[in-house]
N, CA, C and O atoms as a Tinker XYZ file with bonds, in Angstrom:
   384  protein
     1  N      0.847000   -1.171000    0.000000    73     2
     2  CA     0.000000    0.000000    0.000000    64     1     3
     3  C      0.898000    1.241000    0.000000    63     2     4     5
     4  O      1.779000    1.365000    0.851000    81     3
     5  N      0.639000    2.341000   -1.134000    73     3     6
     6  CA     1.070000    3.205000   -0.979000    64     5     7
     7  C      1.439000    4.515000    0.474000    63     6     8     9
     8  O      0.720000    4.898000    1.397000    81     7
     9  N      2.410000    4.763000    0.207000    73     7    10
    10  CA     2.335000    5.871000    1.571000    64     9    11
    11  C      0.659000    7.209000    1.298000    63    10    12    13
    12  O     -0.174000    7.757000    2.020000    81    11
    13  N      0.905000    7.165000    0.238000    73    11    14
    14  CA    -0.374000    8.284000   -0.065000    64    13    15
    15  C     -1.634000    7.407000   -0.228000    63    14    16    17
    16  O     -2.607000    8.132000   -0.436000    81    15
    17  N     -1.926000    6.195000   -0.207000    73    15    18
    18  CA    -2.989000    5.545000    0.100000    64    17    19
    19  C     -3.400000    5.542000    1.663000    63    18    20    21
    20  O     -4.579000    5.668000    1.995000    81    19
    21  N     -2.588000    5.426000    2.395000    73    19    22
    22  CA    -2.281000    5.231000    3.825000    64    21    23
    23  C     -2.960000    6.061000    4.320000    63    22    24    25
    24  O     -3.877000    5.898000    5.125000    81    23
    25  N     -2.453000    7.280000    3.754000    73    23    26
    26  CA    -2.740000    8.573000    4.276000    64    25    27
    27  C     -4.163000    9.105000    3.990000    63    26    28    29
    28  O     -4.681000    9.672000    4.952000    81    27
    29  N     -4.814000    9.042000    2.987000    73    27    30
    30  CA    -6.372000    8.610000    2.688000    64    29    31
    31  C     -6.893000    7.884000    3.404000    63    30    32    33
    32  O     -8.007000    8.224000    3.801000    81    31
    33  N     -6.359000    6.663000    3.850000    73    31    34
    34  CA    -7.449000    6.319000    4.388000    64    33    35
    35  C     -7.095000    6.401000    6.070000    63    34    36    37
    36  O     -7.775000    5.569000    6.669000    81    35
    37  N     -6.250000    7.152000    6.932000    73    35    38
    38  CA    -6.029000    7.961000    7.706000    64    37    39
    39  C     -7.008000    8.923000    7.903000    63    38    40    41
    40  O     -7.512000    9.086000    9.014000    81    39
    41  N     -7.451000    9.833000    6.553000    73    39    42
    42  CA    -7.740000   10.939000    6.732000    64    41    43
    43  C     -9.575000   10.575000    6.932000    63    42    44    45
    44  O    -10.359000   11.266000    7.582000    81    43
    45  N     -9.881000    9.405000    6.224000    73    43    46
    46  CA   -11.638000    8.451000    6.142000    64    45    47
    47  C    -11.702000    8.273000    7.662000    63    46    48    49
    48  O    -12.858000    8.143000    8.067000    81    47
    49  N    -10.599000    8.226000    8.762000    73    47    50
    50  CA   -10.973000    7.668000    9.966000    64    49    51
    51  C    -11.006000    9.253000   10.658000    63    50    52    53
    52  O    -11.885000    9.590000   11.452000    81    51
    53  N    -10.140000    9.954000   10.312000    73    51    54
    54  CA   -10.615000   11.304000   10.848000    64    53    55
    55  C    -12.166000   11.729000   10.585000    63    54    56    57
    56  O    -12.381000   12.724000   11.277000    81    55
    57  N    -13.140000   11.419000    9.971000    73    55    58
    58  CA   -14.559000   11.719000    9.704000    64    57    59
    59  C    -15.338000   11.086000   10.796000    63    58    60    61
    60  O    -16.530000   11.390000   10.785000    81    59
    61  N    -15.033000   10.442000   11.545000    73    59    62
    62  CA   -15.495000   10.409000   12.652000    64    61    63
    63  C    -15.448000   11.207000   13.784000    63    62    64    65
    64  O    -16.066000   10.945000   14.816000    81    63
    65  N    -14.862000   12.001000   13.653000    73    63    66
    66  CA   -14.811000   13.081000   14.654000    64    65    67
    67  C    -15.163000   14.426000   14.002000    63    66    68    69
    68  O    -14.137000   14.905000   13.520000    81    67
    69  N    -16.051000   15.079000   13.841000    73    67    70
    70  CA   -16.006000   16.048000   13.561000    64    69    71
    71  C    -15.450000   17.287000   13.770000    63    70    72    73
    72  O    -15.694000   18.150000   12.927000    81    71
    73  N    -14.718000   17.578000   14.762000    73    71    74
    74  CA   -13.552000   18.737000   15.027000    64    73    75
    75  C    -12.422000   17.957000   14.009000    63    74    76    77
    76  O    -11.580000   18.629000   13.414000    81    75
    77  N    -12.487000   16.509000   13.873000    73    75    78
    78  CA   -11.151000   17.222000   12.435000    64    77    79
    79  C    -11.454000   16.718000   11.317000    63    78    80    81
    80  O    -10.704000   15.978000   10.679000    81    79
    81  N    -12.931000   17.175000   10.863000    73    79    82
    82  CA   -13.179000   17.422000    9.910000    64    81    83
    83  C    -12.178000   18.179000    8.617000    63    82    84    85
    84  O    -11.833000   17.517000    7.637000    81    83
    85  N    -11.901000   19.225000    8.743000    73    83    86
    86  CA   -10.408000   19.836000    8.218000    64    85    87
    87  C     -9.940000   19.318000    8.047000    63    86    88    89
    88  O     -9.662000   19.292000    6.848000    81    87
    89  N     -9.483000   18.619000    8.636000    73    87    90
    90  CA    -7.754000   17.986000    8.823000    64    89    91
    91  C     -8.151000   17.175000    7.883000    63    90    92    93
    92  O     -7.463000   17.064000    6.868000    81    91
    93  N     -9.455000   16.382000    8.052000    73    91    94
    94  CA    -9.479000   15.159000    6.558000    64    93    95
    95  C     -9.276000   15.901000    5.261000    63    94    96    97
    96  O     -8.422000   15.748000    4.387000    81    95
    97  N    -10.392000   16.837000    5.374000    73    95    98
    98  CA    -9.974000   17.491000    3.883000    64    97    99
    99  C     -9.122000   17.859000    3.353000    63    98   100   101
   100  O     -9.012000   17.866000    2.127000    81    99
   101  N     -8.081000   18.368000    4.374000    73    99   102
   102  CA    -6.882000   18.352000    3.791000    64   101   103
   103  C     -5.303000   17.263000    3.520000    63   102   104   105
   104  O     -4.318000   17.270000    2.781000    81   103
   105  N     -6.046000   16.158000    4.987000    73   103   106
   106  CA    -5.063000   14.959000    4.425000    64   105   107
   107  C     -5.470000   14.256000    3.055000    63   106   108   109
   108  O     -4.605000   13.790000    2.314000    81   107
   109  N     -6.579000   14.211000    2.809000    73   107   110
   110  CA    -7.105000   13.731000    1.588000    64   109   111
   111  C     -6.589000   14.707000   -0.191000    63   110   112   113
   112  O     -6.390000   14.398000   -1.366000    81   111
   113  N     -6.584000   15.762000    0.539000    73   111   114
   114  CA    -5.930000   16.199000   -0.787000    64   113   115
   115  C     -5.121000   16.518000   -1.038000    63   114   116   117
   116  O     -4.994000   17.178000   -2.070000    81   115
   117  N     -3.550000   16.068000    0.216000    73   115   118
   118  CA    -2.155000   16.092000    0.090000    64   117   119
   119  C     -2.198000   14.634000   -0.103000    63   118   120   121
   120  O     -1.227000   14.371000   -0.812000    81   119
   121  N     -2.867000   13.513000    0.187000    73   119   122
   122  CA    -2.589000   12.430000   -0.176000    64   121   123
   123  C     -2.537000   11.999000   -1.922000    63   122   124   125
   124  O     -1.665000   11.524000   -2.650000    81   123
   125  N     -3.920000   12.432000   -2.119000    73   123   126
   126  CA    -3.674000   13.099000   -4.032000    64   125   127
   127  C     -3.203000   13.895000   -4.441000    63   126   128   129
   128  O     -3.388000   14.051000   -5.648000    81   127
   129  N     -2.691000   14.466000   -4.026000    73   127   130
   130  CA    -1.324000   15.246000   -5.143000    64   129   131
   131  C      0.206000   14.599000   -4.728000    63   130   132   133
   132  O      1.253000   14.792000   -5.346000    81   131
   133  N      0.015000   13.753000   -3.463000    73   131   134
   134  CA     1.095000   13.173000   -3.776000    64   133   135
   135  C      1.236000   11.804000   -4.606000    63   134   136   137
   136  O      2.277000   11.330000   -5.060000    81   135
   137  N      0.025000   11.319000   -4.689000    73   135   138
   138  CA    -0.160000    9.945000   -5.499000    64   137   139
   139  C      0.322000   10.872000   -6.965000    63   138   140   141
   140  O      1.158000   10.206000   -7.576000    81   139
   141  N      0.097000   11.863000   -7.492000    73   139   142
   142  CA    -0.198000   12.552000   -8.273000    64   141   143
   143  C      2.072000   13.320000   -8.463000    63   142   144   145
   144  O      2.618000   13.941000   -9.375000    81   143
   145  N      2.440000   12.968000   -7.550000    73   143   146
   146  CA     3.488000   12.859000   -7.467000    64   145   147
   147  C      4.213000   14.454000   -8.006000    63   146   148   149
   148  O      5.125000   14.828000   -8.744000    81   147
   149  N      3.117000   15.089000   -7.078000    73   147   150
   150  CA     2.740000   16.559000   -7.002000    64   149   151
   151  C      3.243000   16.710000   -5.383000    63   150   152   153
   152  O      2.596000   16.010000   -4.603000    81   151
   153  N      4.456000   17.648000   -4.714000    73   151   154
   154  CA     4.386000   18.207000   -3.723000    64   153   155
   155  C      3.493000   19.582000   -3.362000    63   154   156   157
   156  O      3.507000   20.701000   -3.875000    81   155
   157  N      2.559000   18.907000   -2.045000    73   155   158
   158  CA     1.579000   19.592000   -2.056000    64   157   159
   159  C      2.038000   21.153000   -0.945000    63   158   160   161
   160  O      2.709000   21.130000    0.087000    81   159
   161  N      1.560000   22.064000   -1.450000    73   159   162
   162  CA     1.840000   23.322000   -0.774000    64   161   163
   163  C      0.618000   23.747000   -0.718000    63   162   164   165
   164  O     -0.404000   23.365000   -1.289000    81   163
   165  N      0.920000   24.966000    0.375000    73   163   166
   166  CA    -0.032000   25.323000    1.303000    64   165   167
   167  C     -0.708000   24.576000    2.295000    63   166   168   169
   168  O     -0.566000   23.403000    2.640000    81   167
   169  N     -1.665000   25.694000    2.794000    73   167   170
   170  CA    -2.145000   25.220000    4.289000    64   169   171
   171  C     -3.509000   25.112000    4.236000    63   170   172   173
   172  O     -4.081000   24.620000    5.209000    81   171
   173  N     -4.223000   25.524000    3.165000    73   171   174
   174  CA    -5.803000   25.581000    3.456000    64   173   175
   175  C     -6.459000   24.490000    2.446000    63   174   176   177
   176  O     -5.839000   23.958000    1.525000    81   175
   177  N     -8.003000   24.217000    2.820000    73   175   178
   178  CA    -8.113000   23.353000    1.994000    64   177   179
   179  C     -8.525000   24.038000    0.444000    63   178   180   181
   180  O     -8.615000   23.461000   -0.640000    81   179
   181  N     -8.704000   25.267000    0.732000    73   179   182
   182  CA    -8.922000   25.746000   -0.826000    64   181   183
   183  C     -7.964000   25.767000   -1.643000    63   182   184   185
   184  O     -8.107000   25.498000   -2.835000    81   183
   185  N     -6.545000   26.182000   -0.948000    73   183   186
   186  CA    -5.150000   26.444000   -1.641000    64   185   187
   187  C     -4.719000   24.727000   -2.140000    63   186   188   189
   188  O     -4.036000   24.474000   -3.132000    81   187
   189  N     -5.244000   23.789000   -1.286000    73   187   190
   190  CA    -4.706000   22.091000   -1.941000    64   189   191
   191  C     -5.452000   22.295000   -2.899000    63   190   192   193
   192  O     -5.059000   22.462000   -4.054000    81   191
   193  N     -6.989000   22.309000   -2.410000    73   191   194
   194  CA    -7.981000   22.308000   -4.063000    64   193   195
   195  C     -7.922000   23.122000   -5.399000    63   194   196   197
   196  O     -8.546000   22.959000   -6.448000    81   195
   197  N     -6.978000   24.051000   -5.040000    73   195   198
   198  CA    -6.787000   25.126000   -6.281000    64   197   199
   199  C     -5.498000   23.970000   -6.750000    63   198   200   201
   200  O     -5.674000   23.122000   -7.625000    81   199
   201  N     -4.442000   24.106000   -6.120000    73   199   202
   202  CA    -3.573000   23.569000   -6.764000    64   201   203
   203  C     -3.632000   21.747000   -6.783000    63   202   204   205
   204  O     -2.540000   21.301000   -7.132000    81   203
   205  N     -4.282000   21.063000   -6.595000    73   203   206
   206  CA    -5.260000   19.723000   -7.172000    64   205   207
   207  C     -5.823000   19.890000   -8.737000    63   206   208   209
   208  O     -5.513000   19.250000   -9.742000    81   207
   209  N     -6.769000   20.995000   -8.565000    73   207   210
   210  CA    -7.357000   21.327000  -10.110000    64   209   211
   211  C     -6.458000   22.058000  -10.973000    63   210   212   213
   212  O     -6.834000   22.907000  -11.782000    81   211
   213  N     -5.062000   21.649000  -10.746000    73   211   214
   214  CA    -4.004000   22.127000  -11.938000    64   213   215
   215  C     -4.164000   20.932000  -12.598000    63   214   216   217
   216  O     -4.311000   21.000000  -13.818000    81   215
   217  N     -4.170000   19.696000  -11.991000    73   215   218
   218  CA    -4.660000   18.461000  -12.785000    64   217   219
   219  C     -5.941000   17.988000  -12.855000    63   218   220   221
   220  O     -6.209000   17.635000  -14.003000    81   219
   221  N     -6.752000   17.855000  -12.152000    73   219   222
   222  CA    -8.039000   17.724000  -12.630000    64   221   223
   223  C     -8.992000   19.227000  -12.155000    63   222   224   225
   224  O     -9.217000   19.603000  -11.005000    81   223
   225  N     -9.287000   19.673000  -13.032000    73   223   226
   226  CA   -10.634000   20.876000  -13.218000    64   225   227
   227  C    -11.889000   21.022000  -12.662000    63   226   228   229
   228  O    -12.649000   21.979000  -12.519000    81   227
   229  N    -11.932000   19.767000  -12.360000    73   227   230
   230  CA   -13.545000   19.134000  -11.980000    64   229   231
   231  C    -13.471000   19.204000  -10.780000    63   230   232   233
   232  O    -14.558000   19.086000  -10.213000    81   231
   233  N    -12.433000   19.382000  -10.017000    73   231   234
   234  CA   -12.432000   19.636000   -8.661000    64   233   235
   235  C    -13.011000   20.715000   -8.202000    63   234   236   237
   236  O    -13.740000   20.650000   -7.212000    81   235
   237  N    -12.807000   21.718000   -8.767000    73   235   238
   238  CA   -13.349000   23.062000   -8.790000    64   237   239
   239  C    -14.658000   23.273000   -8.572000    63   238   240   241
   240  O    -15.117000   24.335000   -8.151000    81   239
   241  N    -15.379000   22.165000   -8.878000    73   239   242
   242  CA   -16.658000   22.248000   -8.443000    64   241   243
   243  C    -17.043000   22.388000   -6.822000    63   242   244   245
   244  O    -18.227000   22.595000   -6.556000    81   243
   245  N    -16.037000   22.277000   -5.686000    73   243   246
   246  CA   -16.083000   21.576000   -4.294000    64   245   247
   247  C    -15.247000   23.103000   -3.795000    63   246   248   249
   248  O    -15.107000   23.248000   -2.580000    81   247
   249  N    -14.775000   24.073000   -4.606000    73   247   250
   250  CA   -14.654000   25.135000   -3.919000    64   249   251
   251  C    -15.510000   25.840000   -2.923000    63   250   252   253
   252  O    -14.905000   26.467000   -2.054000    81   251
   253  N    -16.731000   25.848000   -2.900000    73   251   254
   254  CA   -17.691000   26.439000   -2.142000    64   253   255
   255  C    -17.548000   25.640000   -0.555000    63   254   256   257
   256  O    -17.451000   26.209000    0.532000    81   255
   257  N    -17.574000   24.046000   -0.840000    73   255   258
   258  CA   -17.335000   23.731000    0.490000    64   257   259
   259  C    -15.869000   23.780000    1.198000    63   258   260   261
   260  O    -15.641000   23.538000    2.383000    81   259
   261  N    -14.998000   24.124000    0.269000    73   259   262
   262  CA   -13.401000   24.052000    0.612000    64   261   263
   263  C    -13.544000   25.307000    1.685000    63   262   264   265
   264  O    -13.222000   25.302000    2.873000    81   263
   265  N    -14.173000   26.473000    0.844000    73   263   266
   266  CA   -14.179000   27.359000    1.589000    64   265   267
   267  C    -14.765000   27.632000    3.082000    63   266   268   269
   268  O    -14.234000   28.304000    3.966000    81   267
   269  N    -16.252000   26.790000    3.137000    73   267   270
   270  CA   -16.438000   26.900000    4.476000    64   269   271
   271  C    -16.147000   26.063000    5.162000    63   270   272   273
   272  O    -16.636000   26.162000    6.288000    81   271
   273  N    -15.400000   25.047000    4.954000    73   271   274
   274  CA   -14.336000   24.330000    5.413000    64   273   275
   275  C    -13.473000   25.065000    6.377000    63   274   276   277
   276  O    -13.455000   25.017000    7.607000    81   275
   277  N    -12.676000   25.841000    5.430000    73   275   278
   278  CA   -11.283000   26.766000    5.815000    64   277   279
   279  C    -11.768000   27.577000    6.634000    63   278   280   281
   280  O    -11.060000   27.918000    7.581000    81   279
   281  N    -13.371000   28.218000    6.472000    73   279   282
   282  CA   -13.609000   29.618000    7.248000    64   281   283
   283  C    -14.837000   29.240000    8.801000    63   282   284   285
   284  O    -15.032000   30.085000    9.675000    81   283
   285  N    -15.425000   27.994000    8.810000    73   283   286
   286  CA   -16.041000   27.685000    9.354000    64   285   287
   287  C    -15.984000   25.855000    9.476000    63   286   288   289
   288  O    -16.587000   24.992000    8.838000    81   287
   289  N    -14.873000   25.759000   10.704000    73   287   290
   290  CA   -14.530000   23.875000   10.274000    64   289   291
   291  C    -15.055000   23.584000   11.501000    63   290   292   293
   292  O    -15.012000   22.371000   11.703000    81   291
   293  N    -15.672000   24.384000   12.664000    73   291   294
   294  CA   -16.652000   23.829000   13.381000    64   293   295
   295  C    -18.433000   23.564000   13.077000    63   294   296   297
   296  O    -19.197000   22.894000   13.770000    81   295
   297  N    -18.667000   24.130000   12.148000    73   295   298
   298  CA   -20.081000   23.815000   11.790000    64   297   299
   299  C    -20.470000   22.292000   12.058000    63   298   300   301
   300  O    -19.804000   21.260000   11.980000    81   299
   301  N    -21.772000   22.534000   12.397000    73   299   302
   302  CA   -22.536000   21.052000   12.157000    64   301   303
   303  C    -22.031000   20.037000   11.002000    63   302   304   305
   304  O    -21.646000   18.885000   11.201000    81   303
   305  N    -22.114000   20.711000    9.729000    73   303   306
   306  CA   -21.861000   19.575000    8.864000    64   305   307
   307  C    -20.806000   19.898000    8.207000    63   306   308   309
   308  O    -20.835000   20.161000    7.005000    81   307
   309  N    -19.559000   19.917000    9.053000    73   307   310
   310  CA   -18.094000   20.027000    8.580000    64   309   311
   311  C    -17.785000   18.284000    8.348000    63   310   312   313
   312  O    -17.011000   18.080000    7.414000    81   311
   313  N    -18.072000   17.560000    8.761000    73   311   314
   314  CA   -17.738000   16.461000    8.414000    64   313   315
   315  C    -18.059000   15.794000    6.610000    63   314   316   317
   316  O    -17.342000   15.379000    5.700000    81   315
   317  N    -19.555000   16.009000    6.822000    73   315   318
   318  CA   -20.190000   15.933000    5.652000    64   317   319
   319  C    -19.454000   16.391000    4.380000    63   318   320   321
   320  O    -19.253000   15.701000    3.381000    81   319
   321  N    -18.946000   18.157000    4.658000    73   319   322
   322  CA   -18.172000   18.607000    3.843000    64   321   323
   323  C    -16.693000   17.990000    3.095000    63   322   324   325
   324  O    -16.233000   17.904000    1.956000    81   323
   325  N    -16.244000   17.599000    4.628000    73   323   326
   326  CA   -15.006000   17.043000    4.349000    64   325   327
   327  C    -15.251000   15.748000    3.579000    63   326   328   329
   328  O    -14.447000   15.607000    2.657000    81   327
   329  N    -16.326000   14.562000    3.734000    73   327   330
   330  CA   -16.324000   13.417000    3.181000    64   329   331
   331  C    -16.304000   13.845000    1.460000    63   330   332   333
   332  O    -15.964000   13.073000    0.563000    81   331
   333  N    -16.668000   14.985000    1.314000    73   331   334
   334  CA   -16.654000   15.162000   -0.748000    64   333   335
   335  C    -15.064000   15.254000   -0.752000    63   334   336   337
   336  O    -14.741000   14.463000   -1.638000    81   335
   337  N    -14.109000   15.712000   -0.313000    73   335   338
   338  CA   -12.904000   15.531000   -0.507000    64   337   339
   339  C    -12.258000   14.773000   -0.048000    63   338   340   341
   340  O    -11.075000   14.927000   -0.352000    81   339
   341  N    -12.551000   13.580000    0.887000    73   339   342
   342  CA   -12.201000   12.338000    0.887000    64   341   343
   343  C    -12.732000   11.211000   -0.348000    63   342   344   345
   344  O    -12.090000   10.254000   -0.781000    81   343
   345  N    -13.599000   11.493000   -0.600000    73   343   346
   346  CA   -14.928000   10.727000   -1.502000    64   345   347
   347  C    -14.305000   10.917000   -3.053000    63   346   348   349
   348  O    -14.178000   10.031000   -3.898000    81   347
   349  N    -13.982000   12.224000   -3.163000    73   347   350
   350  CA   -13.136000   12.639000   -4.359000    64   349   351
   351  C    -11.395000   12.227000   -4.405000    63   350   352   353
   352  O    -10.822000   12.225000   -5.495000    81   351
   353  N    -11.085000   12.088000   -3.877000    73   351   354
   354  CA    -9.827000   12.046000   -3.394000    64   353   355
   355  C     -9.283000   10.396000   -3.936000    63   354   356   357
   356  O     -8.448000   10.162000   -4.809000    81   355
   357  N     -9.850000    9.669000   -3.330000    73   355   358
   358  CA   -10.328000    8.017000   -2.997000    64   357   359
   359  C    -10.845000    7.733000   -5.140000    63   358   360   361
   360  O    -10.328000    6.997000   -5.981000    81   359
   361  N    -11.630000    8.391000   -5.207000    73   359   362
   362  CA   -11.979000    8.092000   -6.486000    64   361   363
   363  C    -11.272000    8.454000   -8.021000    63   362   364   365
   364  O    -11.574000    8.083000   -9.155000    81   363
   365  N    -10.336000    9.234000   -7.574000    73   363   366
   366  CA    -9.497000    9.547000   -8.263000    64   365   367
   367  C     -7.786000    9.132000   -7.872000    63   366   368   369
   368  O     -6.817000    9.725000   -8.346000    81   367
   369  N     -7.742000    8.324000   -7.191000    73   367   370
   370  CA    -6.844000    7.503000   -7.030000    64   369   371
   371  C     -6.879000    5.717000   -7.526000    63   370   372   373
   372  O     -6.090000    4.889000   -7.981000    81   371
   373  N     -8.605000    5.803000   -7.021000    73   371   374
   374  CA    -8.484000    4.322000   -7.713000    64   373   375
   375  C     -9.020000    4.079000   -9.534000    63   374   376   377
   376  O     -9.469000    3.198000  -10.266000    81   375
   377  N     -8.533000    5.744000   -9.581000    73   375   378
   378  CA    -8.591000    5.524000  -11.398000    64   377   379
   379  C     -7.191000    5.513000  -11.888000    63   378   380   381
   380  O     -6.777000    5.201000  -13.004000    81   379
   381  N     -6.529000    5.921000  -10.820000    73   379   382
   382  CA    -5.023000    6.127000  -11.875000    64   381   383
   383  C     -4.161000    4.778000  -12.090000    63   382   384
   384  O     -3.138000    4.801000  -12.775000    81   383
């Protein structure tokens, strides 16, 4: 198993807790850009998702929740949020 598989599914067991909600979204999308064999920079989950959709575009669609992610990661359904970038993450790994 890859080290960046690992780390995905690391980040699927963080969704059980909702205070680190965040943290999944963003282990999930340093785990794909490193499968992607992309060093991932930055700190937020919008800045992984901007620089994620240098290779896929379609990511871009999940900006809205990246953002209240980054600006609001205690909300009720921060988890929820985070599972589209685990969910995405996961599915675009087991295409490559």
């Amino acid at each position: 198993m890859s080290q960046a598989y690992e780390s995905l599914v690391a980040a699927e067991r963080l969704l059980a807790d909702p205070a680190q909600a965040r943290l999944a979204a963003l282990d999930a999308l340093r785990a794909l850009l490193e499968e992607w064999s992309v060093e991932p920079r930055g700190d937020s989950v919008v800045g992984l998702l901007e620089q994620a959709a240098e290779t896929d575009q379609t990511l871009l669609d999940f900006r809205a929740e990246a953002a209240v992610l980054d600006r609001f990661p205690d909300e009720p359904d921060a988890a929820e949020r985070a599972k589209i970038f685990v969910d995405a993450a996961r599915a675009r790994m087991v295409n490559i």
